[in-house]
C-alpha positions in Angstrom: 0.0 0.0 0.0 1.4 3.8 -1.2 -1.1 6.7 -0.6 -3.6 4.3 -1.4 -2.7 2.6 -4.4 -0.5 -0.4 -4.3 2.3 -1.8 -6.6 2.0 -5.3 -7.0 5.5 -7.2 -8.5 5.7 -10.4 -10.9 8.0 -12.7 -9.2 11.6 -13.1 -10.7 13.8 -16.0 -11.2 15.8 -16.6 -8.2 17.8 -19.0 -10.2 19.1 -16.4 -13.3 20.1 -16.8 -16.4 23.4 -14.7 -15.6 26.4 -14.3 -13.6 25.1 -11.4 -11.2 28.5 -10.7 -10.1 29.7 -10.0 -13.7 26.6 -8.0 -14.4 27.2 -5.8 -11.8 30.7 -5.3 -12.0 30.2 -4.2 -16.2 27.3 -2.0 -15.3 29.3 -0.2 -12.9 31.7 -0.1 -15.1 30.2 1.9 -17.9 27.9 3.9 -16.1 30.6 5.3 -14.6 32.6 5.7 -17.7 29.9 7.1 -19.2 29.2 10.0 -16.6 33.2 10.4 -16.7 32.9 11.3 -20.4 29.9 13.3 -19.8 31.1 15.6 -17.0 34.3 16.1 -19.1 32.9 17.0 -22.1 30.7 19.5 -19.7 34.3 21.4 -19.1 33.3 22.4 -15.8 35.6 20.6 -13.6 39.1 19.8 -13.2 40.3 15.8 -14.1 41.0 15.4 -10.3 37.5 17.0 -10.0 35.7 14.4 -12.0 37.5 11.7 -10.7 36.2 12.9 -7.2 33.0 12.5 -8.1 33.3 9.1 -10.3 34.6 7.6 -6.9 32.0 8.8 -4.5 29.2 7.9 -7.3 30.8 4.0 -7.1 31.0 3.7 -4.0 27.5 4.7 -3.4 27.1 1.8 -6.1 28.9 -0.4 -3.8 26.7 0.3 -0.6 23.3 -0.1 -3.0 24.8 -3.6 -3.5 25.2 -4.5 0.2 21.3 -3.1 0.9 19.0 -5.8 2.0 16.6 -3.8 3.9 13.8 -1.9 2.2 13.6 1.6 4.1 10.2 2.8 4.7 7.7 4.7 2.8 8.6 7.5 5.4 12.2 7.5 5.1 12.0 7.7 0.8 9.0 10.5 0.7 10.9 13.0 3.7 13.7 14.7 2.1 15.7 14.4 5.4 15.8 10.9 7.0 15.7 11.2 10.7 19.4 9.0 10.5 20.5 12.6 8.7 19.0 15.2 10.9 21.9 16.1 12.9 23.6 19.5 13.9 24.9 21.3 11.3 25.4 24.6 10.1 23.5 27.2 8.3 25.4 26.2 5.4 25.6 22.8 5.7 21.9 22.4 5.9 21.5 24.7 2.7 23.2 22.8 0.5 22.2 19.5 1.7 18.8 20.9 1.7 20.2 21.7 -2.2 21.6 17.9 -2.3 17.8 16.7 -2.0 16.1 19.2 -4.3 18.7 18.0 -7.1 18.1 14.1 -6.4 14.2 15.2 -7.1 14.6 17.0 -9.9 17.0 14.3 -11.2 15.0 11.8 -10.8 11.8 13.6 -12.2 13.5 14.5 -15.3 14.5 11.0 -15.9 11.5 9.1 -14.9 11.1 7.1 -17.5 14.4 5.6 -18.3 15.6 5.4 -14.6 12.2 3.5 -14.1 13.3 0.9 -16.5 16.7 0.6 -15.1 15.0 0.1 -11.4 13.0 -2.5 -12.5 16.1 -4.3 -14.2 18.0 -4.0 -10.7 15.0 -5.7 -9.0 16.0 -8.6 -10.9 19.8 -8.2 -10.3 19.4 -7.7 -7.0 17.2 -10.3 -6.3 14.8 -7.7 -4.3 11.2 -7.2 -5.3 10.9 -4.6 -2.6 13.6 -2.7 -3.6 13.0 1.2 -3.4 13.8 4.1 -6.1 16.0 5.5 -3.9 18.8 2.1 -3.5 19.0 2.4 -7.6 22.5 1.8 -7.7 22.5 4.0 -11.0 20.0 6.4 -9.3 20.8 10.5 -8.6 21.2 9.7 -5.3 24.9 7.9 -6.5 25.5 10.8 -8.5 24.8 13.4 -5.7 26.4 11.1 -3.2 29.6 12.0 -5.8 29.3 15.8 -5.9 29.3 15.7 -2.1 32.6 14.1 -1.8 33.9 16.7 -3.8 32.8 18.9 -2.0 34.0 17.0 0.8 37.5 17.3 -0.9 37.4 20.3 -1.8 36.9 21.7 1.9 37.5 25.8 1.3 35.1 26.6 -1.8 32.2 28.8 0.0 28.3 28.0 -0.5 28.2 30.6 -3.2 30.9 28.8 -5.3 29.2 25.2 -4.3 25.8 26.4 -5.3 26.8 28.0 -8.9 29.0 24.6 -10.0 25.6 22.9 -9.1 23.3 24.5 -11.2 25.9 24.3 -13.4 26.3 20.6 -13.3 22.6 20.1 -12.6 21.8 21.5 -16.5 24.7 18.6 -17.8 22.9 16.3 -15.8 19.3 17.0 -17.2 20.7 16.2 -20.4 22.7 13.3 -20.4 21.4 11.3 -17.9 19.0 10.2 -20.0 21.3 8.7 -22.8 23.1 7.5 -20.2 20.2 5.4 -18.0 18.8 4.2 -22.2 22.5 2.5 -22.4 22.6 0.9 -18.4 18.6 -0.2 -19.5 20.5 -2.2 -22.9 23.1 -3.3 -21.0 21.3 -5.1 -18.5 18.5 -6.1 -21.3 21.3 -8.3 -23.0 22.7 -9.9 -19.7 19.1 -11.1 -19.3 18.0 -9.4 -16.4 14.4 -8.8 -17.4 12.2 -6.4 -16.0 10.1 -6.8 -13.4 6.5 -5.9 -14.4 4.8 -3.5 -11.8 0.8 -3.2 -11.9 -1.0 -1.0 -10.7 -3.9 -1.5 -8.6 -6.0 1.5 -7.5 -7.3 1.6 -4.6 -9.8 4.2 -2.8 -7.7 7.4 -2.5 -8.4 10.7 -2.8 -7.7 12.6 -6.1 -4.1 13.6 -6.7 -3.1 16.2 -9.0 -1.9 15.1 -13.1 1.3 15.2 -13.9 0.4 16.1 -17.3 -1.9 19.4 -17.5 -4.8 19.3 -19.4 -5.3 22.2 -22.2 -7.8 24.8 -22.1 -9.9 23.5 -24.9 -10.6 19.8 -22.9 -12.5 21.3 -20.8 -15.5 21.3 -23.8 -18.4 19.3 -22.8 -17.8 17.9 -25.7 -14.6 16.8 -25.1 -15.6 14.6 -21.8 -19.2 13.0 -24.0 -16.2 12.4 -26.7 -14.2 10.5 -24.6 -16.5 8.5 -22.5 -18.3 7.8 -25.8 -15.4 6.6 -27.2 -14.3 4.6 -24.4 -17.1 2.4 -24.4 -18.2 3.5 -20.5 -20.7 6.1 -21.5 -24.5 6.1 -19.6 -22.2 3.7 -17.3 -19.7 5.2 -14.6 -20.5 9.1 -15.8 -18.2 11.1 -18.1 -14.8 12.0 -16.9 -13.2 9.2 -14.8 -11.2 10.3 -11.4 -7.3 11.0 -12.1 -5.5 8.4 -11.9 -2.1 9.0 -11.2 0.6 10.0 -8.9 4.4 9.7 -10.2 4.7 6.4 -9.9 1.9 5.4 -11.6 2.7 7.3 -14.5 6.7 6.0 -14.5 4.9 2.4 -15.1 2.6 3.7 -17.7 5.2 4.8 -19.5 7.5 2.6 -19.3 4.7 -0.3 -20.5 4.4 2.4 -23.5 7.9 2.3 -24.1 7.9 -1.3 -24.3 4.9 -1.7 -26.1 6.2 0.7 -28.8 9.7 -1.1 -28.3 7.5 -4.1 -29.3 6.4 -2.7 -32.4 9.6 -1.3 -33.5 11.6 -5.3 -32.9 8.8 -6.8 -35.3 9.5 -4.1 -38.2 13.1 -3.8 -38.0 15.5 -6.8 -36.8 18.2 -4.0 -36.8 16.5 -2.8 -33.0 15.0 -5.9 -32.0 16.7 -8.1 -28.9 16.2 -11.7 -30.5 16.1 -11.1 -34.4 15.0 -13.7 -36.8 17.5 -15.8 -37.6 16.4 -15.3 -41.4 17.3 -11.4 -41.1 20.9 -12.6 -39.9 21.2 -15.4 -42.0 19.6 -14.1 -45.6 21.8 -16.3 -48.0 20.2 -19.9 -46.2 16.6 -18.3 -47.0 15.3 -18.3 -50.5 12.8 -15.3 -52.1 12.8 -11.7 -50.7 11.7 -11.4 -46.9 9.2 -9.7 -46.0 9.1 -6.4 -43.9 6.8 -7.2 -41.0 4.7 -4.2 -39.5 3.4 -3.0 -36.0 1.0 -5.4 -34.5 -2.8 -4.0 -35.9 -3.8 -4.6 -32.2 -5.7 -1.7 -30.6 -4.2 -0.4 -27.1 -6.6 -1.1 -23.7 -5.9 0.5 -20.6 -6.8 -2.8 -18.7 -3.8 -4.3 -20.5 -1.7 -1.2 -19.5 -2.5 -1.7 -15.6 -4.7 1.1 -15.3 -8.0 1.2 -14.6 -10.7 2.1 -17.3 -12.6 4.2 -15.4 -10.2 6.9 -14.2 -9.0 9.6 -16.6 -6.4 8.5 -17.9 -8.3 5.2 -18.4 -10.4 6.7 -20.4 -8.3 8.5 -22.9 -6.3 5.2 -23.6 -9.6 3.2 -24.1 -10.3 5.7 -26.5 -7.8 5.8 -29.1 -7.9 1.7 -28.7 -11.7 2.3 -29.9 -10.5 4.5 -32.6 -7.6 2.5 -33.2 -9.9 -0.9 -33.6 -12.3 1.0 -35.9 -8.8 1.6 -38.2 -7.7 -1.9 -38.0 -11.4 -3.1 -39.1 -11.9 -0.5 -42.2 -12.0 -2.5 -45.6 -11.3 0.3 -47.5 -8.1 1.0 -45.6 -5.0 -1.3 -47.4 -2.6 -2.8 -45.1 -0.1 -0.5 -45.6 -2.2 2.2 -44.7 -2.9 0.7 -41.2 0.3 -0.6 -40.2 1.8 3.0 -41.4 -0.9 4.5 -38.9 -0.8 1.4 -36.3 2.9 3.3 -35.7 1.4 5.9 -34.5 -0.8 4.5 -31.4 1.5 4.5 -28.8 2.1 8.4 -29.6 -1.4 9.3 -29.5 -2.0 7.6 -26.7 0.7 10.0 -24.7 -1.0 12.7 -26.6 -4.0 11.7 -25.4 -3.1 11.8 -22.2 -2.8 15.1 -22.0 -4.9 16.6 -24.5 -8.2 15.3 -24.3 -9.3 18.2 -27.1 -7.9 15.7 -29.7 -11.2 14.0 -30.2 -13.2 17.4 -30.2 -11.1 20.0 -32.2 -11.6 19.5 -35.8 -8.3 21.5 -36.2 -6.0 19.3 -34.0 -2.7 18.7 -35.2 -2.7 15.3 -35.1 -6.0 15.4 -37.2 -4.3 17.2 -39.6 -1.0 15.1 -39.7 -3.1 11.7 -40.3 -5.2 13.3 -42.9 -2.0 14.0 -44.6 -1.0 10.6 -44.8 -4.3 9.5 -46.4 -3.6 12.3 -49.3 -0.3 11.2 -49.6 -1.7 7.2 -50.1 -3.5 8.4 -53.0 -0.7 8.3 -55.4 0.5 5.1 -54.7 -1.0 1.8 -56.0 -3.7 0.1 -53.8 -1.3 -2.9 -53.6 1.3 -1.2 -52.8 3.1 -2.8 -49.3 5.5 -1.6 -46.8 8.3 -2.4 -49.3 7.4 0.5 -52.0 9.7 3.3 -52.0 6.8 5.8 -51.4 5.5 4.0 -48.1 9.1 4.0 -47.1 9.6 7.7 -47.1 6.0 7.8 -45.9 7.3 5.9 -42.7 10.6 8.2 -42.4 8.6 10.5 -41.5 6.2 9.1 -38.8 9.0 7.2 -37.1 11.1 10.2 -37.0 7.9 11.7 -35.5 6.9 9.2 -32.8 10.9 8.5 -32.2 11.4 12.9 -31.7 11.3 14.8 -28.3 7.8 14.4 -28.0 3.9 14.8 -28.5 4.3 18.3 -29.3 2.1 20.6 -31.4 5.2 22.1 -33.3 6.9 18.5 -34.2 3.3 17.3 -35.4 3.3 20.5 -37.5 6.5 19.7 -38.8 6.1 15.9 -40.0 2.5 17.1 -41.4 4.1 19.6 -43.6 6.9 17.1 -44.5 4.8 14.9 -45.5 2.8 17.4 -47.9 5.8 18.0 -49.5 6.6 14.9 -50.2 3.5 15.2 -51.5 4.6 17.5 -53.9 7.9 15.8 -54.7 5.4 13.0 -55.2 3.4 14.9 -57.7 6.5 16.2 -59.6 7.8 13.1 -60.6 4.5 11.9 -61.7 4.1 15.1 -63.6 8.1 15.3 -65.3 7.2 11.0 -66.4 3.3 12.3 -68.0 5.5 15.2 -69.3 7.2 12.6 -71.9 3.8 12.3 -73.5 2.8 16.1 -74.0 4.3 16.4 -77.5 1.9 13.7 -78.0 -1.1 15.8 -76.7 0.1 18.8 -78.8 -0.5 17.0 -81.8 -3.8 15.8 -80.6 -4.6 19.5 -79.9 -3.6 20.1 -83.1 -5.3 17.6 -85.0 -8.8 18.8 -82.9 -7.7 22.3 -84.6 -7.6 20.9 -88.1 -10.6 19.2 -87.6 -12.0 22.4 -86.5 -11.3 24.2 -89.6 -11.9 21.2 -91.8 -15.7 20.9 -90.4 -15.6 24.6 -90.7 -14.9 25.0 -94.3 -16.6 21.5 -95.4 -19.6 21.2 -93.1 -22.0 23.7 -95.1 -25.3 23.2 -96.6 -24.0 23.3 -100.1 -22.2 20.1 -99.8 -24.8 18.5 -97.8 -27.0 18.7 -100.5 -25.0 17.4 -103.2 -24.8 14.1 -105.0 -23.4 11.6 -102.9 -20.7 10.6 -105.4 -19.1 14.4 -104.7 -20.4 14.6 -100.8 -17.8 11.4 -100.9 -15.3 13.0 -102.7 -15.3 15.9 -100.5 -15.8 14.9 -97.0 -13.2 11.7 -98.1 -10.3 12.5 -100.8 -10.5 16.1 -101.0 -10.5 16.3 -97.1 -7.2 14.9 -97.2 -5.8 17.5 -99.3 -7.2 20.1 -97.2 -5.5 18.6 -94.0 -2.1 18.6 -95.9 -2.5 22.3 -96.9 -3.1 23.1 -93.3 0.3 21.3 -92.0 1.7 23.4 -94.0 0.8 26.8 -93.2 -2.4 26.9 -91.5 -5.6 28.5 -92.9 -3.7 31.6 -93.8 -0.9 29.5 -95.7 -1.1 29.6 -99.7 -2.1 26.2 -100.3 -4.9 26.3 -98.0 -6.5 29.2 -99.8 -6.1 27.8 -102.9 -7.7 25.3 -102.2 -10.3 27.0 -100.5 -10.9 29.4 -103.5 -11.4 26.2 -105.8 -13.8 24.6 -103.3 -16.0 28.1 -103.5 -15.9 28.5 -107.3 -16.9 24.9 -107.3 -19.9 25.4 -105.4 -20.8 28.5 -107.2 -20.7 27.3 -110.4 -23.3 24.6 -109.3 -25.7 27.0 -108.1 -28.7 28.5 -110.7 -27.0 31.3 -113.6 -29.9 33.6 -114.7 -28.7 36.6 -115.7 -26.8 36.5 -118.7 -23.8 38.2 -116.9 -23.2 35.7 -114.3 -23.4 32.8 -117.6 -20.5 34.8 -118.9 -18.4 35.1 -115.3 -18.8 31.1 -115.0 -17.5 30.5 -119.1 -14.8 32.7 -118.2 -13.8 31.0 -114.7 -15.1 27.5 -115.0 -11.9 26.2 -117.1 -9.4 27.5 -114.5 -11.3 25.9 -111.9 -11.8 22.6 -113.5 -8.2 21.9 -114.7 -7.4 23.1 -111.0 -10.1 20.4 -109.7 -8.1 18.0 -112.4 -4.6 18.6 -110.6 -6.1 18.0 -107.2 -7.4 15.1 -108.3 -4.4 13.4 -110.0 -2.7 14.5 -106.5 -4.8 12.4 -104.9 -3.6 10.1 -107.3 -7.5 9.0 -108.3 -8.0 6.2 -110.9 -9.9 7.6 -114.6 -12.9 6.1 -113.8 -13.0 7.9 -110.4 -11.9 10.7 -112.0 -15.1 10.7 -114.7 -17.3 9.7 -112.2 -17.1 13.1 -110.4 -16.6 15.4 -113.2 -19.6 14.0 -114.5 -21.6 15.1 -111.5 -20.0 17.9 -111.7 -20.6 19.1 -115.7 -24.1 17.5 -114.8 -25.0 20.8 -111.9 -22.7 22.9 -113.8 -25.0 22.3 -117.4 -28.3 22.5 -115.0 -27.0 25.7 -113.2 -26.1 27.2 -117.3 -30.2 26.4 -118.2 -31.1 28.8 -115.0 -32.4 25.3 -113.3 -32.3 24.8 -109.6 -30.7 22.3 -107.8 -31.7 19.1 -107.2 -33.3 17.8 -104.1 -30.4 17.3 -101.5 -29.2 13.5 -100.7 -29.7 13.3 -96.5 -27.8 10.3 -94.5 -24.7 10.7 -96.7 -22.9 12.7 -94.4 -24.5 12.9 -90.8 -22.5 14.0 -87.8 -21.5 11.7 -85.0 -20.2 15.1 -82.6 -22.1 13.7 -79.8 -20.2 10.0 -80.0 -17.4 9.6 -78.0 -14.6 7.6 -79.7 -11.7 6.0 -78.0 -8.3 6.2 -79.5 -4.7 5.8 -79.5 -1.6 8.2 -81.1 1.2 6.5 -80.9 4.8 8.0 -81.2 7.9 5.5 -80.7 7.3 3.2 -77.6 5.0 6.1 -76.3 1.3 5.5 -76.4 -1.2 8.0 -75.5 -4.9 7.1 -75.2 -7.8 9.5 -76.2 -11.4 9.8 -75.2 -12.6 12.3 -77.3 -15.1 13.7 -79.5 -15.2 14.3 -83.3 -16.1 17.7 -82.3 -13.3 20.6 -81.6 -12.4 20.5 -78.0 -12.3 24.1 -77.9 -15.5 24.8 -75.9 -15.8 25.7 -72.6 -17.2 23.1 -70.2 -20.1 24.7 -67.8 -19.1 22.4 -64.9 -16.5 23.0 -62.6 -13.2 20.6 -63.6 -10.6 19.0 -61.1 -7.4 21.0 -60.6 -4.4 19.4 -61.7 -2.5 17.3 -59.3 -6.0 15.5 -58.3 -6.5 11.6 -58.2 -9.3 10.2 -61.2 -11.0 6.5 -61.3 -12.3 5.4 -63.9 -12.8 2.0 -65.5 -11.3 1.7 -69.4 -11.2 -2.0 -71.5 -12.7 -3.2 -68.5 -10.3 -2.6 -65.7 -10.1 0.4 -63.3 -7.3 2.9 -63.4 -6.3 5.6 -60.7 -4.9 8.5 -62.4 -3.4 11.8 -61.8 -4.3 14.6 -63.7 -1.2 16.0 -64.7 -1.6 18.7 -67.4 -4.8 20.8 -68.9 -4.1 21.9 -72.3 -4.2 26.1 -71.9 -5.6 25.9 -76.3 -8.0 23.0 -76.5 -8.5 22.2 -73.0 -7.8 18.5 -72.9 -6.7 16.8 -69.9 -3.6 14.7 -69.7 -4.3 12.0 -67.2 -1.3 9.8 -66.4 -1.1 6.3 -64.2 2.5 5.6 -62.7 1.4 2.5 -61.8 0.6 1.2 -64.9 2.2 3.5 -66.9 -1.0 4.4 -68.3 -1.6 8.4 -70.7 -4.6 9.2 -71.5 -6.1 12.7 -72.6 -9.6 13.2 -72.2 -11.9 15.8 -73.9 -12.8 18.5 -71.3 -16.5 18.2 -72.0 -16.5 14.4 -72.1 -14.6 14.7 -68.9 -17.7 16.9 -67.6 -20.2 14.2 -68.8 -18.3 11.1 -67.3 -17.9 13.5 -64.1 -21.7 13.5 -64.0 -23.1 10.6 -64.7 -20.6 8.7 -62.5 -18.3 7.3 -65.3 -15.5 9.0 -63.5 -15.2 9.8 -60.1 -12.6 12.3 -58.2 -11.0 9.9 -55.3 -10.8 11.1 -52.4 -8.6 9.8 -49.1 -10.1 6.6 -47.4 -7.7 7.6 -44.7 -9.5 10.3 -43.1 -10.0 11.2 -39.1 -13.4 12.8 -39.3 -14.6 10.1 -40.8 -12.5 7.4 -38.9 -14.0 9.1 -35.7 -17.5 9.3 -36.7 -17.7 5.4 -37.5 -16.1 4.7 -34.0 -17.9 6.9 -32.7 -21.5 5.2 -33.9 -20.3 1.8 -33.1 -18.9 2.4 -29.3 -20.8 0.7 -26.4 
C-alpha cells in the first residue's frame, strides 16, 4: 500500500540466467565511464574533479549492493531521514537541503528511463521490494559523488558550491537520460528482465496530473467524446477520477515504451533483442523477406494496468476504440494501417494530455493523419511496406513518434513534410506524364484541323450534293485540305487555294440567270476545273473515279447554265456523330497516348467545374479500373492529360466528355479513405 494505491510485482527467477556478479561489476563499469565522459565534455571541472566525483558515485554503487533492507515509505517520501537530521550549520543544511532538491529533480527528469533501469536492478538484485531511492545507477549515487567533492574540496564557500551545481545540474538534465537508455540495454542483454509492476488502484483521494490538461478539454464535448469513445458512457459518468501520482505514470510509461519497443523489434530486426535468424542469415533463405509491421492490435488501458474508469483510463480506451475502428476499415489497405498502427502508442501520450484531440476539428494530429491519407492516394492500392513511397512515408512518422515528443510544433512539422513529399510525389509523376505532351500537342492540333476542316466543309451546299461528290469531298478532298493546313495553316497559300477552288466549285453549281453571271462562269469555270483536275491526280484518283465526279460535276454545272435549280439534296450521306465519344490511340515510338474524345473541336468551354491538376481520377477503361493523376490541362483546346504511374498508363480526355463522365458517375474524383473525421464518426457510432 502507497497513498492508497499499491504496486504489486511479478515474481523473478531466483535462479538467473546470468552471472550477477559479472553484471554488476560491467554495469558499474560503464555507467561510470559514461558519466566520466559526460562531465568532461561539460568542461566544468578539473580531471581530479571528475575523478572525485566518479569515486563517491561508485561507491555509493557499492553500498546499493550490500542493501538488504527496504527503508520505509517515510524515510524515501521526507527529504531528510531522521538517520540525517543532525547538527549542522547554516550552510551545511543549505546545501544539503540543495543535495535533496537535485536528487528530485533528477529523478523527475528521468522518470522514465531510470524506471526501466530500477525494475532491471529488481531482478539483479534479487529484491522485489527494492526502493527508487537504492537504484545503484539512481541521482542519489550521482549526488552522493558531488558531495565528496565537495568533501574534498573543503574551502570553496556556498556561493561557489551552489553555482557549480546549477551548473552541473543543466549537464545532468541532459545526459542522464542517454546514459540510464545505455545501463537499461546493458542489463537487457545480460538477461535481467524487468520486473512488471501493476498498478492496482485503490480508494484514494484525487491527486493532481502530472500532465496538465489544455484549455480546450475542458468542452463538454470533449468529456461525452471520450466517455463515448471509451465504451463507458450512460455507465460510470463522463470523466473518470485522475489516476495518477508519479509512480503510476513511470509504469505507464514505461509499459508504453515497451509496447512501442515491441512494435519497433517486429519491423526492423536492426532494434530488436532476438532477431529472426532469417534477417541474420539471408543467403540460407530463399525469395525476398518480408518487412513485418506493427502489431494491428488496438491499445486497452486494462492491458496497460490502469484502470478504465479513471481519466487516464479513459483516454487510452479511446484511441484503442478508434484505433480498432482503423484496423477493421476494408477500405483501408494494409499499408495504410500498419503505417498509422505506428502511431498508437504516440497518440496515446497525446491523449493523455490533450483530451481536445477527439473534439477539435483543427488538431494537429487530425491534420498530420489526414495527410497521410492524401499522400496514399498516389500510390497503388497494392502497394506494401516495401514500396519506395511507403518508405519515405514511414521516415517521417517514425522520425515523429521516435522525436522529443507529443508536441504541437513536431506534429506541425512531420505534417508539412509529408505534404511536401507530396509534392515531390506529384513532380515526378508530372516530369514521367510530361514525356507524352508532344503527343497531346498533336492531338490539340489535330482537334484544330478538324476544327477548320468541319468549318470549311460542313456547309449546306455540300450536304445537299450528289453523294458521289459529298464522298469526294468529305473523303479524298479532305485529305488535301489537311495537308494544306500542315503546312501553313488557314492563312498559308495552299490552304487558300484550295479554298478558293472549293468556292468557285460550289458557285458554279448554283442556278446562272442573268446572262452576266453565264458569262463570269464561261470565263472562270476552265481555270477551276483543270485546277479540280490537278487536285485530283494528287490524290492520285484512278480515270474512272476521275469521270465519275466530273460528270456530276458538268451535270450541276449544265443545270445551273439552263437557269435550273438544284436538285433535291441526298440526306444520311454525311450525318455527324459530334455527340459520339470515340476511343483512340496516337502512338509516337514506344509512347502510347490514349484518347477519349469527341469528333467535335475541344475548344468549348465546359459549364461544370473541372478538377485542378495534381487531383486523383478513377475510372474504368477496356474493362479494368485505373487511378490516375491529372497532370496537365491543355491552356488551347482544354484537354486533360491524365497519367497512371502504376501502370504506366496516358490518357487525354476531352474536357466536356470529362464533364459528362464526371456527372453521370463514369469518372469519379478519389478522395482519401484515410481520413480522421470520418474514422471518428464510425467509431464513434459503433462504441458501447
Amino acid at each position: 500500500m502507497h497513498n492508497g494505491y499499491t504496486i504489486a510485482v511479478t515474481q523473478f527467477n531466483p535462479a538467473g540466467r546470468f552471472d550477477r556478479y559479472e553484471v554488476l561489476k560491467d554495469c558499474r563499469t560503464a555507467f561510470l565511464d559514461h558519466l566520466s565522459t559526460l562531465l568532461r565534455n561539460s568542461r566544468l571541472l578539473s580531471d581530479a574533479a571528475i575523478g572525485a566525483i566518479v569515486r563517491g558515485t561508485g561507491d555509493h554503487f557499492d553500498k546499493m549492493q550490500l542493501v538488504q533492507r527496504s527503508c520505509s515509505f517515510a524515510e524515501e517520501a521526507s527529504g531528510l531521514t531522521s538517520s540525517r537530521i543532525t547538527l549542522v550549520g547554516e550552510d551545511d543544511l543549505e546545501l544539503e537541503i540543495r543535495f535533496e532538491s537535485l536528487c528530485k529533480r533528477l529523478a523527475d527528469s528521468t522518470s522514465v528511463s531510470l524506471w526501466k533501469t530500477h525494475l532491471r536492478f529488481m531482478t539483479l538484485l534479487g529484491r522485489n521490494d527494492l526502493p527508487k531511492s537504492q537504484n545503484p545507477v539512481g541521482p542519489q549515487g550521482i549526488v552522493a559523488g558531488i558531495q565528496a567533492l565537495f568533501e574534498a574540496a573543503g574551502a570553496s564557500s556556498l556561493e561557489e558550491k551552489t553555482s557549480l551545481l546549477d551548473r552541473i545540474e543543466n549537464v545532468l538534465h541532459e545526459g542522464l537520460p542517454p546514459i540510464y537508455e545505455q545501463i537499461d540495454a546493458l542489463l537487457s542483454r545480460a538477461g535481467a528482465e524487468a520486473v512488471q509492476p501493476v498498478v492496482v488502484d485503490n480508494a484514494r483521494p484525487p491527486v493532481a496530473p502530472l500532465i496538465q490538461e489544455v484549455p480546450p478539454a475542458n468542452n463538454p464535448t470533449t468529456a461525452a467524446a471520450l466517455t463515448q469513445l471509451a465504451g463507458i458512457s450512460g455507465k460510470t459518468g463522463a470523466g473518470g477520477k485522475s489516476l495518477l501520482n508519479q509512480a503510476s505514470l513511470d509504469n505507464l510509461m514505461f509499459r508504453l515504451e515497451q509496447l512501442e519497443r515491441s512494435q519497433r523489434n517486429s519491423a526492423d530486426f536492426l532494434t530488436a533483442t532476438s532477431p529472426k535468424l532469417e534477417s541474420l542469415l539471408p543467403g540460407l533463405f530463399d525469395g525476398p523477406q518480408e518487412i513485418r509491421g506493427p502489431s494491428l492490435q488496438p491499445v486497452r488501458a486494462q492491458e496497460l494496468g490502469v484502470p478504465p474508469a479513471t481519466a487516464e483510463g479513459q483516454a487510452i480506451d479511446a484511441v484503442g476504440h478508434f484505433y480498432a475502428t482503423i484496423f477493421s476499415d476494408p477500405e483501408l489497405t494494409d499499408a495504410q494501417k500498419q503505417l498509422v498502427a505506428e502511431l498508437q502508442v504516440f497518440m496515446v501520450r497525446l491523449a493523455l494530455k490533450d483530451k481536445a484531440l477527439f473534439s477539435r476539428e483543427d488538431h494537429p494530429l487530425r491534420q498530420l493523419i489526414d495527410q497521410i491519407g492524401r499522400n496514399f492516394l498516389g500510390l497503388p492500392t497494392d502497394a506494401q511496406r516495401e514500396h519506395p513511397w511507403c518508405r519515405k512515408i514511414s521516415t517521417i512518422v517514425v522520425r515523429l513518434k521516435d522525436g522529443a515528443g507529443a508536441h504541437t510544433e513536431s506534429i506541425t512539422a512531420a505534417t508539412e513534410a509529408l505534404r511536401q513529399l507530396q509534392q515531390e510525389q506529384l513532380r515526378e509523376i508530372g516530369e514521367q506524364a510530361s514525356l507524352y505532351l508532344p503527343l497531346l500537342q498533336k492531338l490539340d492540333q489535330g482537334g484544330q484541323l478538324s476544327a477548320d476542316v468541319d468549318c470549311l466543309l460542313g456547309t449546306q451546299e455540300i450536304a445537299g450534293l450528289p453523294p458521289v461528290l459529298q464522298v469526294f469531298f468529305n473523303h479524298e478532298w479532305k485529305r488535301l485540305l489537311e495537308q494544306a493546313w500542315h503546312e501553313g495553316g488557314v492563312n498559308g497559300t495552299a490552304w487558300q487555294e484550295l479554298a478558293l477552288t472549293l468556292s468557285t466549285l460550289l458557285w458554279s453549281f448554283q442556278p446562272k440567270v442573268a446572262a452576266e453571271e453565264r458569262q463570269a462562269m464561261a470565263r472562270q469555270l476552265p481555270g477551276v476545273l483543270k485546277s479540280f483536275k490537278n487536285d485530283m491526280d494528287r490524290l492520285g484518283m484512278g480515270a474512272d473515279a476521275q469521270s465519275r465526279v466530273l460528270d456530276a460535276c458538268f451535270e450541276l454545272q449544265t443545270r445551273a447554265m439552263r437557269g435550273g435549280v438544284m436538285p433535291p439534296p441526298h440526306a444520311g450521306i454525311a450525318t455527324s456523330h459530334r455527340q459520339q465519344a470515340s476511343q483512340g490511340r496516337i502512338e509516337a515510338g514506344d509512347l502510347i497516348l490514349h484518347t477519349l474524345d469527341f469528333p467535335a473541336p475541344a475548344n468549348a468551354s465546359p459549364q461544370g467545374q473541372q478538377p485542378e491538376v495534381g487531383s486523383w481520377l478513377g475510372l474504368r477503361l477496356d474493362g479494368l479500373e485505373h487511378k490516375l493523376c491529372l497532370c496537365y490541362r491543355s491552356p488551347h483546346s482544354g484537354r486533360c492529360l491524365l497519367y497512371s504511374p502504376d501502370s504506366r498508363l496516358a490518357l487525354a480526355v476531352h474536357p466536356q466528355l470529362m464533364e459528362y463522365r464526371l456527372a453521370d458517375g463514369g469518372m469519379r474524383r478519389l478522395k482519401p479513405a484515410l481520413q480522421f473525421a470520418g474514422l471518428l464518426a464510425q467509431a464513434m457510432a459503433t462504441a458501447d
